[in-house]
N, C-alpha and C positions, 0 to 999 in steps of 0.2 A: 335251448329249445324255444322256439316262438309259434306263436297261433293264430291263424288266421281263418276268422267267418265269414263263411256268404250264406249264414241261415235267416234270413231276414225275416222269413214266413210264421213262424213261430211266435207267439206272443211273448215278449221278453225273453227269449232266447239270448240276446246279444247282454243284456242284462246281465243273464247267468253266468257268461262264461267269463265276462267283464270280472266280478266277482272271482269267480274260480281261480283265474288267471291271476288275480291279484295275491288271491292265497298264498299258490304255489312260485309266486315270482316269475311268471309267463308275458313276456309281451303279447298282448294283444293286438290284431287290426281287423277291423273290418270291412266290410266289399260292400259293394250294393251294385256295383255292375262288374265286368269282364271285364272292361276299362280301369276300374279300383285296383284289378287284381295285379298287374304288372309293379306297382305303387306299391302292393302292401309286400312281396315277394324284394321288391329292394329294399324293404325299411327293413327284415328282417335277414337281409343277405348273409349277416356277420355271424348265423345261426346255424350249427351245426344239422339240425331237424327242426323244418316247421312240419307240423301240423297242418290242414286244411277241415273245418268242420263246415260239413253241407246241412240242408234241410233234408230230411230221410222221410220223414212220418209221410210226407205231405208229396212225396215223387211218384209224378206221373209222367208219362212219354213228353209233356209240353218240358217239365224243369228236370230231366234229366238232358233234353237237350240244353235246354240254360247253363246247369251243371256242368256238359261239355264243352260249351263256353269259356266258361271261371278255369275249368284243367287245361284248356286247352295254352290260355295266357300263362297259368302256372309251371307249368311245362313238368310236373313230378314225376321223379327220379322212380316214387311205386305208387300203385292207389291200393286199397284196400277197404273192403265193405266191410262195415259191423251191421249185423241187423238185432233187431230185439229176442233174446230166446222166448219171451212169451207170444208172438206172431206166429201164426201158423207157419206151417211149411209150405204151402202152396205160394204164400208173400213174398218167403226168400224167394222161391224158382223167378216168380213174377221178375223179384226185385233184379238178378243176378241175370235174367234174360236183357232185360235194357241197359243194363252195365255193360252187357256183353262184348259191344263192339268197341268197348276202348282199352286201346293198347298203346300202353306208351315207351315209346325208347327214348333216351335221351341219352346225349353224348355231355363226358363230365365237361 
């Protein structure tokens, strides 16, 4: 399994998972454009499951089209939202409204 961030926005975020990663024996890479992303998606080709960690807290209609961006180079096989269970429920709808229109097919 390998991991890859494009949570840039977050105060030491890239810090944290840097650590984490280290813990559990994770390759790590990080993004900081769409561009990064095709780069970090071959570094870890040999990887049965990467991971992708976005910035969440901080998604507005501007960085989930960003967001779309980063997936779109990605090309992932599934996405799937975590939101916080302490967030209201109005957040998730918000959040899962601007998720909405991405659908991804990929052929193996």
């Amino acid at each position: 399994m390998g991991l890859i961030t494009c949570d840039t926005y977050r105060i030491a975020a890239v810090d944290q998972l840097r650590t984490y990663a280290g813990i559990i024996g994770l390759q790590l890479e990080v993004v900081l454009s769409p561009a990064d992303m095709q780069q970090a998606v071959d570094a870890l080709k040999d990887h049965d499951v990467i991971l992708i960690d976005t910035a969440a807290e901080v998604r507005t209609i501007r960085t989930d089209l960003e967001l779309k961006e980063f997936l779109d180079v990605a090309r992932p096989h599934e996405f799937t939202s975590c939101f916080q269970a302490r967030r209201p429920k109005s957040s998730h709808a918000r959040k899962r409204k601007h998720s909405a229109p991405w659908a991804f097919t990929r052929s193996p």
